[in-house]
C-alpha positions in Angstrom: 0.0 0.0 0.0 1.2 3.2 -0.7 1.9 5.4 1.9 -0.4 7.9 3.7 0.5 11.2 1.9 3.2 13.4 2.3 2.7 16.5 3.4 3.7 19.8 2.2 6.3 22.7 3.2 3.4 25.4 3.8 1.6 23.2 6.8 2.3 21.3 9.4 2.7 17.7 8.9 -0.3 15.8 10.3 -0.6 11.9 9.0 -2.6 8.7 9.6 -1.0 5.7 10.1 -1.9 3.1 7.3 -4.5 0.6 7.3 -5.1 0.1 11.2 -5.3 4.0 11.6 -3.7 2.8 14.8 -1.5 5.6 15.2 -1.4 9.9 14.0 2.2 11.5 13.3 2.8 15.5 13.8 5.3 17.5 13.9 4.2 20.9 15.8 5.3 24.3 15.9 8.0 23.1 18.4 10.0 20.8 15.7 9.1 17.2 18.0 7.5 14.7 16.0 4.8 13.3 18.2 3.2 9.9 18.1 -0.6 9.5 19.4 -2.2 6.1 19.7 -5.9 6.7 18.5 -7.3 3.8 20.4 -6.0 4.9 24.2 -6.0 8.8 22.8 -2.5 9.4 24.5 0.5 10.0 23.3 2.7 7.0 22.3 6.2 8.2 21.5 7.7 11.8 21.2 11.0 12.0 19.4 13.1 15.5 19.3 15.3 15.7 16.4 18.8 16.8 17.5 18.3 19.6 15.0 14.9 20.2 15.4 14.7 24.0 15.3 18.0 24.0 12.7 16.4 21.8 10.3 12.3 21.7 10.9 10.0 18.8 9.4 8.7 19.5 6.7 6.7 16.5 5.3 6.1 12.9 7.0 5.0 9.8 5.1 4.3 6.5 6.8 6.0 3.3 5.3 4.1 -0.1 4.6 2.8 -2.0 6.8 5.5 -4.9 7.5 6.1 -8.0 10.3 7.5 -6.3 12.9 9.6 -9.3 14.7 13.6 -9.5 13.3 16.6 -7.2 11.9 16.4 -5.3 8.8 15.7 -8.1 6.5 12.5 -8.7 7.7 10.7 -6.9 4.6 11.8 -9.9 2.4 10.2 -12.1 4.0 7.0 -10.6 4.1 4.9 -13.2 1.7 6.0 -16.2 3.7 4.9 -14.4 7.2 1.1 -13.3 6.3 -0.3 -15.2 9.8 1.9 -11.9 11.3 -0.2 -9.1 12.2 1.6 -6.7 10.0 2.2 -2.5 11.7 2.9 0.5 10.7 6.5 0.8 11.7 8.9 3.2 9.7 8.4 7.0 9.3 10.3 8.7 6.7 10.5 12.7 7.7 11.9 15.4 5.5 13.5 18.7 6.9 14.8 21.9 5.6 18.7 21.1 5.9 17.9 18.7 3.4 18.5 15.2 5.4 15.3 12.3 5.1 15.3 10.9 9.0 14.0 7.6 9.3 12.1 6.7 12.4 10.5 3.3 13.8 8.1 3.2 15.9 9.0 -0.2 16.8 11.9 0.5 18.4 10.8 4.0 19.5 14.6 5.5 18.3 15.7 6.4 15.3 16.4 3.8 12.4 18.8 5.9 10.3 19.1 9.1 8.6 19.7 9.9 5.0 21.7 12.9 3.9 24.4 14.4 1.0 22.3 13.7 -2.1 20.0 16.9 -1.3 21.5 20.5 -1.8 18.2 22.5 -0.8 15.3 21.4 2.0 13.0 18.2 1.5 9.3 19.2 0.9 7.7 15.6 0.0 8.7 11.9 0.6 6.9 9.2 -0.8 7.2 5.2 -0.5 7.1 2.2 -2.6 4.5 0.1 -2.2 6.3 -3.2 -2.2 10.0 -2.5 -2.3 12.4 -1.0 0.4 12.8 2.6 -1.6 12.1 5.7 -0.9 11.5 8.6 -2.7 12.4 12.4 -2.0 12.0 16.1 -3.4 13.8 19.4 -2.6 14.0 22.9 -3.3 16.9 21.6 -5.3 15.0 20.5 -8.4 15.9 17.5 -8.1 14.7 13.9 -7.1 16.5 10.8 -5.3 15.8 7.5 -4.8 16.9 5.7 -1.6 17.8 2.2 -0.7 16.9 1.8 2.7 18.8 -1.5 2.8 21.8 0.1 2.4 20.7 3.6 3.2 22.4 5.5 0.2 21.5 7.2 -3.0 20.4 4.6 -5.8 19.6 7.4 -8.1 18.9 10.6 -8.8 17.5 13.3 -11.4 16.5 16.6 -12.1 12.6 16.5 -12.4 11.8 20.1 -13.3 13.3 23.5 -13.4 11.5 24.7 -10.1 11.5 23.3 -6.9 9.9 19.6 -6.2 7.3 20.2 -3.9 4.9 16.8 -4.1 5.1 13.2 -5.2 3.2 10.2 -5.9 3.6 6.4 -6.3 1.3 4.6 -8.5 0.0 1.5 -6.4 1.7 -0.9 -9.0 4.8 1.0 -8.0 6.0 1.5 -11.9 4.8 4.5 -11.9 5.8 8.1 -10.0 4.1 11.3 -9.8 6.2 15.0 -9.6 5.0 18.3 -9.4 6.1 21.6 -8.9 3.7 23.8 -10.9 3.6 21.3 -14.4 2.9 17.4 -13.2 5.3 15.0 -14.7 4.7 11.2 -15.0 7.8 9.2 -14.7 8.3 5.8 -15.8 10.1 4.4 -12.5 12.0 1.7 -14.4 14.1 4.0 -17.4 13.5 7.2 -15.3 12.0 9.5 -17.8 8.9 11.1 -18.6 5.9 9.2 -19.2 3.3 11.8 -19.4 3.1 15.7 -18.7 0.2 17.6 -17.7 -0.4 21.2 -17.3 -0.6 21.4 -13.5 -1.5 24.4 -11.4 -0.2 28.2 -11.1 0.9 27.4 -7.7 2.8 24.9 -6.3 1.1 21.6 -6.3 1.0 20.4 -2.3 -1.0 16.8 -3.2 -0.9 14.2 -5.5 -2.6 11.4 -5.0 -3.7 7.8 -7.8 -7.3 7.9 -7.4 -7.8 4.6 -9.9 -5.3 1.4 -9.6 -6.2 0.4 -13.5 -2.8 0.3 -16.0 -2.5 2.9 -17.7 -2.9 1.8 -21.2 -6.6 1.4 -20.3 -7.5 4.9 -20.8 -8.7 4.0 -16.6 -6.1 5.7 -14.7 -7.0 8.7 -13.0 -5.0 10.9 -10.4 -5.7 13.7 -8.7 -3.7 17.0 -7.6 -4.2 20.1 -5.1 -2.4 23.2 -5.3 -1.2 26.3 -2.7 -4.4 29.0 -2.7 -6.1 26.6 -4.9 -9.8 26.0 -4.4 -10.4 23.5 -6.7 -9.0 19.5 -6.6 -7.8 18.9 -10.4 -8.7 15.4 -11.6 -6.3 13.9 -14.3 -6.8 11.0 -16.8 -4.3 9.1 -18.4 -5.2 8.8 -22.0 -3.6 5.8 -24.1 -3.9 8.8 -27.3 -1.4 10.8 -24.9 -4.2 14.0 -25.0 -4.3 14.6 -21.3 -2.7 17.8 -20.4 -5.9 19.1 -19.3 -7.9 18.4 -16.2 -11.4 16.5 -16.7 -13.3 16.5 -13.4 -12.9 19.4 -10.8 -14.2 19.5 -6.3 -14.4 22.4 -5.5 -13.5 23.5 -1.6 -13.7 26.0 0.8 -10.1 26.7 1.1 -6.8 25.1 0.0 -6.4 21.2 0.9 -4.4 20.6 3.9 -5.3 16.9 4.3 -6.5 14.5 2.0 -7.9 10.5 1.9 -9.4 8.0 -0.2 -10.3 5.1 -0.9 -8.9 4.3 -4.7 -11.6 2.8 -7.3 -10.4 -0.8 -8.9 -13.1 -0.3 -11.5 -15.5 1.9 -13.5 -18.3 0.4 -11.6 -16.8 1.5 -8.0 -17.3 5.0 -7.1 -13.9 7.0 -5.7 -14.3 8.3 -2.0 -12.5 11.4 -1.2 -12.3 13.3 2.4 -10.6 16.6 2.3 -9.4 18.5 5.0 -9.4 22.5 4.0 -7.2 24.9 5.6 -9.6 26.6 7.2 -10.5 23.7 8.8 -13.3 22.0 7.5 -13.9 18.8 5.8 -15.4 17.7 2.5 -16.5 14.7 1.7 -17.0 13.4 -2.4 -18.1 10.2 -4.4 -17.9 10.3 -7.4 -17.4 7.9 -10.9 -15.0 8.4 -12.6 -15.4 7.8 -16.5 -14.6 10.2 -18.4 -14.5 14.6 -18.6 -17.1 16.0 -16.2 -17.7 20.1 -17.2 -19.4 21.5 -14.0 -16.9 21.5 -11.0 -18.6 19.0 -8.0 -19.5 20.2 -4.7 -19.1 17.9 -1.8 -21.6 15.9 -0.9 -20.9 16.8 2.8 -19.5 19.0 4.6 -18.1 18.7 8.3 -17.5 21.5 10.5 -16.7 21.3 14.8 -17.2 23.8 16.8 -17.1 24.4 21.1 -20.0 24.6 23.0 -20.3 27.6 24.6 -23.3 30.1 24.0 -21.3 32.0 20.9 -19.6 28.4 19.9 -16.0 29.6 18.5 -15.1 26.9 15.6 -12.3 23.8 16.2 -10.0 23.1 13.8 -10.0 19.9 11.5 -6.2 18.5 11.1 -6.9 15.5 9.4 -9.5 12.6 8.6 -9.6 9.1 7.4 -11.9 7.5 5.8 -13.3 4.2 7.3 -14.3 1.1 5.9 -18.3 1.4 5.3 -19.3 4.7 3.8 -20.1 6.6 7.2 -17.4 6.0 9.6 -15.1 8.5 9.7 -11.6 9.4 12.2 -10.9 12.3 12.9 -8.0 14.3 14.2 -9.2 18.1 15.5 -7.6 20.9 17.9 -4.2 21.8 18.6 -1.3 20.2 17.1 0.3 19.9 20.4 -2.5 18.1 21.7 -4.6 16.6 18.8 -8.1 15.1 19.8 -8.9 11.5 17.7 -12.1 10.4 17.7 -14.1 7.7 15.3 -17.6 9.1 14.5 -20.6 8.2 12.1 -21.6 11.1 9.9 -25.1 11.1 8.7 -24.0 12.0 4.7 -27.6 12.4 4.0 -26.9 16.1 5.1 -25.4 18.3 3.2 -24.2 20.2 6.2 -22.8 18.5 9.5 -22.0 20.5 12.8 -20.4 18.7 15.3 -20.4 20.0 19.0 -17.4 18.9 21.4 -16.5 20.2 24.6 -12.6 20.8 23.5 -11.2 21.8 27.2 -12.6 19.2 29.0 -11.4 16.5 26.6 -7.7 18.2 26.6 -7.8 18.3 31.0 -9.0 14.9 31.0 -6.2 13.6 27.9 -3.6 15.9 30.6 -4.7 13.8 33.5 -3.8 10.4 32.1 -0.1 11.1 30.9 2.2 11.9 33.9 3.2 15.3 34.3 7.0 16.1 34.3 7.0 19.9 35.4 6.9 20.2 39.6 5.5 23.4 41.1 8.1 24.7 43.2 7.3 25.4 47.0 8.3 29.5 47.5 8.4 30.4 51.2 9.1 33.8 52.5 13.1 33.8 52.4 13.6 32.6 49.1 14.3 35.4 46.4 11.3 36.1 43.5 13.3 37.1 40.2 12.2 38.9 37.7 12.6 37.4 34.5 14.7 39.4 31.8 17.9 40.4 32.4 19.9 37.5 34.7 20.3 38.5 38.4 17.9 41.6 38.9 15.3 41.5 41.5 11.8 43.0 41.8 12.1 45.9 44.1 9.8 46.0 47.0 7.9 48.3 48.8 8.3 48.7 53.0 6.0 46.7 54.4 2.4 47.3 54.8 -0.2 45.9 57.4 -1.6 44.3 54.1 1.6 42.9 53.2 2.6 41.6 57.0 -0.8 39.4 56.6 0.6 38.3 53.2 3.8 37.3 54.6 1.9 34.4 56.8 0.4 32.7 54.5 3.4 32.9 51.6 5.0 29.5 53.3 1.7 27.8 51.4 0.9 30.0 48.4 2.7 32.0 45.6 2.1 35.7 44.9 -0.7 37.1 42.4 0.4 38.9 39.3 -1.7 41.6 40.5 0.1 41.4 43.9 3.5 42.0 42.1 2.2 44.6 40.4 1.8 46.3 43.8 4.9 45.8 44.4 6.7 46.9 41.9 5.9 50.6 41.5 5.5 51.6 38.0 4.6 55.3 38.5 8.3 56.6 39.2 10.6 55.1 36.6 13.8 57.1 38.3 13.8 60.1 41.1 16.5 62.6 40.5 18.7 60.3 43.0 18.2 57.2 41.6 21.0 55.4 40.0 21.0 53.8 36.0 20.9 50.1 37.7 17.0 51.2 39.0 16.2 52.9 35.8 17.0 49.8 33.6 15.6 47.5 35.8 12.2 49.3 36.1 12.5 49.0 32.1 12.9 45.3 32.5 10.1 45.2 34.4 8.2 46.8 32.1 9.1 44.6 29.4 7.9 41.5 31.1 5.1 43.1 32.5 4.0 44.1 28.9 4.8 40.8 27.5 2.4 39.3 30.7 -0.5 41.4 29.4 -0.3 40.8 26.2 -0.5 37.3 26.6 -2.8 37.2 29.4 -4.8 40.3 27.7 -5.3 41.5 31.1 -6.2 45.3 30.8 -5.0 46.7 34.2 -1.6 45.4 33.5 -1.4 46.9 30.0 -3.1 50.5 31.4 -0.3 50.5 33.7 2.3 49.9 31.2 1.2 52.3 28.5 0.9 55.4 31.1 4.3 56.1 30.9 5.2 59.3 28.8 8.8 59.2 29.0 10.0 58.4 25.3 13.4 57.0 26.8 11.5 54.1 28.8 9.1 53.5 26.0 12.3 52.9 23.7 13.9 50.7 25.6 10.9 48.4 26.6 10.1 48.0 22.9 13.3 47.1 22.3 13.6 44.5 25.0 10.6 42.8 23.7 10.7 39.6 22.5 9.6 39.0 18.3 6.5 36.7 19.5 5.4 39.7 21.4 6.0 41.8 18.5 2.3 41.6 16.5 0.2 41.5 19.4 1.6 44.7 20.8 1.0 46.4 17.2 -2.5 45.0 17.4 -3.3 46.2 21.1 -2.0 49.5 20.0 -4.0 49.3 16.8 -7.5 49.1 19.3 -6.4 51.9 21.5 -5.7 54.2 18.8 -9.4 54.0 18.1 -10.1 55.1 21.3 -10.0 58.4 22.7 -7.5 60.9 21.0 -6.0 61.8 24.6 -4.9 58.0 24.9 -4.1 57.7 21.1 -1.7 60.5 21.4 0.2 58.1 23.8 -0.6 55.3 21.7 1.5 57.0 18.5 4.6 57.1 21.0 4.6 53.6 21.6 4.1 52.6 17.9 6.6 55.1 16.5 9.0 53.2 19.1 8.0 49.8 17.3 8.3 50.9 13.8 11.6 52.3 14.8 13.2 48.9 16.2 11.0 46.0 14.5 11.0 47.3 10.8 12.9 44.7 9.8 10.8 41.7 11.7 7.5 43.3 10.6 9.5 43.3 6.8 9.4 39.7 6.9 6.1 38.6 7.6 4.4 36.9 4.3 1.1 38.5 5.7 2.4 41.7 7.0 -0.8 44.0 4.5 -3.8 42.1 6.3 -2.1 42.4 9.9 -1.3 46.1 9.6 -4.5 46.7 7.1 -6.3 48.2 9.8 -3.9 50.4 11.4 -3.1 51.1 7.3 -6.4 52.2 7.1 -6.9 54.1 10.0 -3.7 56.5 9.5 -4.8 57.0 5.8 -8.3 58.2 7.0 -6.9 60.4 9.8 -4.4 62.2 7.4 -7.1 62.7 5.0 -9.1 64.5 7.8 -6.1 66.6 8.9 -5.6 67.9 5.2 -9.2 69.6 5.5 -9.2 70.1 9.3 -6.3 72.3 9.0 -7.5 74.1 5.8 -10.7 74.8 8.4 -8.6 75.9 10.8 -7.3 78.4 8.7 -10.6 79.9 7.4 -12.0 79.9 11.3 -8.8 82.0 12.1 -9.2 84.7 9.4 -12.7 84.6 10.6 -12.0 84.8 14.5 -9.3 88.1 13.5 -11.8 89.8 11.4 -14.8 89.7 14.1 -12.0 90.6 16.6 -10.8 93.6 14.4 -14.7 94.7 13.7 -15.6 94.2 17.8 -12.7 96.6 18.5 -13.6 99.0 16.1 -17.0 99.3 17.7 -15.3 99.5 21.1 -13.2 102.9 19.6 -16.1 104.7 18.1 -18.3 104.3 21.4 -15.6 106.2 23.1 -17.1 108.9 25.2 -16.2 112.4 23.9 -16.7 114.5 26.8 -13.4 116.0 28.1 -12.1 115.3 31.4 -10.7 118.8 31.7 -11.3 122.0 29.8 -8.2 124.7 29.9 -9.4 128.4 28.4 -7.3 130.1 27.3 -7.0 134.2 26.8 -7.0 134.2 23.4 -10.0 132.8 23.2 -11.0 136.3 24.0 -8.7 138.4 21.7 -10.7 135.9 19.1 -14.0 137.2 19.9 -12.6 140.8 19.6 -11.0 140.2 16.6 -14.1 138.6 15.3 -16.1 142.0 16.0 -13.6 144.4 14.5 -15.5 145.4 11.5 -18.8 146.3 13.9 -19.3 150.1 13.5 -20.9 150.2 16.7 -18.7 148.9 18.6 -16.2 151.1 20.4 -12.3 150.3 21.0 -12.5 151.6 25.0 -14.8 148.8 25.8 -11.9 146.4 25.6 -9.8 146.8 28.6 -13.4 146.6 30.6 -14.0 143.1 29.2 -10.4 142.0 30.1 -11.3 143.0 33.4 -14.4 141.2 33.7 -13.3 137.9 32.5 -10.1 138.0 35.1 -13.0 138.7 37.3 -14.9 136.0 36.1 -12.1 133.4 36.5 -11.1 133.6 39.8 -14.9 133.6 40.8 -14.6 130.4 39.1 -11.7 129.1 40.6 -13.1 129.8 44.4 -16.6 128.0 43.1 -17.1 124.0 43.7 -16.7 121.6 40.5 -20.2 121.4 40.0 -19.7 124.8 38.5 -17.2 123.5 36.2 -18.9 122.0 33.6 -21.4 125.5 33.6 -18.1 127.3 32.2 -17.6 124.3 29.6 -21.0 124.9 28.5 -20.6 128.8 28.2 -17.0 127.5 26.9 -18.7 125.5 23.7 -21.1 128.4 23.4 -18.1 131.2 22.9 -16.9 128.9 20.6 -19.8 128.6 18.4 -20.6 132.5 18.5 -16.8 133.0 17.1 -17.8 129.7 14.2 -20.9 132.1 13.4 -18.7 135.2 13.3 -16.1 134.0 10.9 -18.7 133.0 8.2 -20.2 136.2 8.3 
């Protein structure tokens, strides 16, 4: 039988042991492969490559099923020991240095590792059905073929001008699938190229025989799915050779992470497929295959899980198997670092199936049975808390409270809260004027870990705490003690609080100007980088666009603010009272008058030194009088004034 399916570069590895579906490989985000027995639901072996985070996994294919019982000659005699339950035993892994580690799950160790015909990393392995070879791709072009007797090279090729990124054995084993965008069939025998197909734009992650006829029948089919590829291409292998093009189509959800099924031996017998889609659901197809089919085919169910609380938050398919009657189905769902197996029956009279599990309960209860190797250390009040981050510093503490006195009974038995370190440490005051640099770098620490703490426990009073600071030095060098994991989510946290309230997003800009300024280069190289920071993106664009017009309005509301200010004081001038505060006359006012008579016949010239008299008289009266008199003489004053106006017209 041909293996389980290699799995691609882009996911994690996740694969069903053959036949007895006894046992489900994965290699997590940690680099360990993990083996889980699917009866007992526990985990069966863990092995840790010795250059697991070097070299990752990058595909895992299970061997044949074979008589576990001697040496490494056992395979041979495989036909003469059929009353031996036959296992799954060897694993073949690929990694990104390029090496193909073997592992047997027999012996729980390592069988042996194959390395130096691969210059780039491995993205598929594939076995042979009957013999003891193995098959590998690479970034390198090329492929090899192993002898695992001997474990060396027994040949090698160059299968395409692009990287190798999925193979295929046909179940006769003469045959041998490649892809890297164009599908190539190889005859395994001379080594060269049987058929070629037109493939996919992307790179193909799955091939997989979907018929077991010969080929010359015009009844082999195959079937391949692609990287951002909806659709699961369905290939025929016409005797005429005119089979470049794809003649049946699924259509999915999302691109195939997973895939099963049970192969067709004749036109009669209907192919059943179970895809799992990255986005974790599963489709499930029958179908006939004779012939071109136009339309694409939609599944003829479709699987989803989901939690059950009130707003049930989906689970995560990894993989399925198909079982041996048309309804049975395993599946593998959750975490890859703690997969859930279970067998169910799926009514496929539905076109749609939800299925409800209680995921935390089923991981606590999964815990319970393996035997936990971390210990809870016992802290009692003279032992030294340490504050993670730089080696050596400790959490300064305040003098002690009454509060903290009835803490310090009961700290033989229990550990302090989060929230009671964060009373202790005080974040206010970074540095007084007499504090020394050791304090100021260590309160940074602090708030490094603290930030890191809230961002991963999403606890708002710890984060609230953090982000008060307004000192740009502190904010510098807290962003740059954080670690990359902690990276997005700060950008994100910061993303929500800019929406808020402009006083906090003017504090917000200060922190993301300081993460822009040390994490260009991380944030550079995420593949997804546009949706993460599309938001943000979006929010900046909008509030510049605003500032263009809010400051061209601020500009008309000044000239208007000035020109109501210049007309209000304007108004304020010409209301100014005109009445004088003091009124000096003058003599000459007098000699005016007389000069303004001279041409008066009547008038006679001795009269003038009488009138000089009178008004010297008639000033000192004024003087001696009160000031109530005073504005009497203006008014006689104004009224001289007009007589002499009247006098010079005439």
């Amino acid at each position: 039988m041909a293996a389980d399916g290699g799995s691609s570069s882009l996911q994690l590895p996740c694969v069903f042991s053959p036949k007895s579906r006894q046992f489900l490989a994965l290699c997590a985000q940690d680099g360990r492969l993990r083996i889980w027995n699917t009866d007992s639901k526990t985990l069966h072996q863990e092995y840790v490559p010795s250059a697991h985070l070097s070299a990752t996994c990058t595909c895992i294919a299970w061997g044949p099923c074979r008589t576990v019982k001697e040496g490494p000659q056992r395979k041979k005699r495989k036909s003469e020991a059929v009353q031996v339950e036959e296992k799954a035993d060897l694993l073949a892994m690929g990694t990104a240095a390029g090496t193909v580690l073997i592992y047997s799950t027999a012996k729980g160790a390592l069988h042996c590792t194959l390395d130096g015909a691969h210059s780039g990393g491995v993205n598929c392995v594939q076995w042979h059905p009957e013999e003891s070879l193995l098959y590998s791709g690479s970034d390198d072009t090329n492929i090899v073929e192993w002898d695992l007797q001997t474990g060396k090279t027994r040949s090698k090729w160059k299968a395409d001008h692009a990287a190798v990124t999925s193979l295929c054995v046909s179940p006769d084993g003469k045959l041998l699938l490649s892809a890297g965008h164009i599908i190539k069939m190889w005859d395994l025998d001379t080594k060269e190229v049987y058929r070629k197909f037109t493939g996919h734009s992307t790179a193909v992650t799955t091939l997989r025989f979907a018929t077991t006829r010969p080929p010359d029948s015009n009844g082999l089919y195959f079937l391949s799915g692609a990287a951002h590829d909806r659709l699961l291409s369905v290939w025929q292998v016409r005797e005429d050779g005119k089979d470049k093009n794809s003649v049946v189509s699924f259509t999915l959800t999302d691109e195939p992470q997973h895939i099963d099924l049970v192969t067709s031996n004749s036109k009669e017998e209907a192919v059943r497929l179970a895809v799992v889609c990255k986005d974790g659901q599963l489709h499930l197809f029958e179908h006939f295959l004779n012939g071109p089919c136009k339309k694409p085919l939609s599944p003829s169910c479709t699987v989803q899980m989901s939690d059950t609380k009130e707003s049930p938050i989906p689970i995560p398919l990894l993989a399925a198997v198909l079982g041996a009657d048309t309804r049975t189905v395993m599946l593998a769902y959750g975490s890859h670092l703690q997969p859930v197996m279970e067998k169910v029956e799926i009514n496929t009279a539905e076109r749609h199936v939800c299925l409800t599990r209680d995921v935390q309960t089923t991981l606590s209860l999964s815990m319970e049975t393996t035997v936990s190797k971390v210990k809870t250390p016992i802290v009692n009040a003279k032992s030294k808390v340490l504050v993670p981050g730089l080696p050596g510093h400790k959490a300064p503490l305040k003098g002690t409270s009454q509060g903290s006195e009835k803490r310090k009974k009961d700290t033989d038995t229990k550990e302090m809260s989060i929230a009671e370190r964060l009373g202790e440490i005080d974040l206010s005051t970074v540095s007084e004027k007499g504090a020394s640099k050791g304090t100021a770098s260590l309160t940074t620490d602090n708030f490094a870990v603290l930030l890191v703490q809230g961002l991963e426990s999403n606890d708002a009073s710890i984060l609230n705490k953090v982000f008060q600071t307004r000192k740009e030095m502190v904010i510098k060098k807290t962003v740059a003690r954080l670690p990359l994991s902690a990276v997005l989510p700060l950008v994100e946290e910061l993303t929500k609080r800019l929406q808020g309230h402009p006083f906090t997003a003017a504090l917000m800009v200060r922190w993301l100007k300081a993460v822009l300024m040390h994490h260009t280069s991380y944030l550079a190289s995420l593949p997804d980088l546009v949706t993460q920071l599309g938001v943000l993106y979006h929010m900046i664009e909008s509030r510049v666009k605003m500032f263009h017009k809010l400051t061209k309005l601020d500009g008309k509301l000044y000239l208007l603010m000035t020109q109501m200010a210049t007309s209000d004081s304007s108004n304020v001038v010409s209301d100014v009272d005109h009445t004088a505060k003091l009124v000096y006359e003058d003599e000459s006012s007098d000699e005016d008058e007389a000069s303004g008579d001279e041409g008066l016949p009547d008038e006679d010239s001795d009269h003038w030194e009488e009138d000089e008299a009178m008004t010297e008289d008639n000033q000192e009266e004024s003087e001696d009088e009160d000031p109530g008199s005073r504005t009497e003489s203006k008014a006689n004053g104004e009224e001289d004034m007009e007589r002499e106006n009247e006098s010079e017209e005439e």
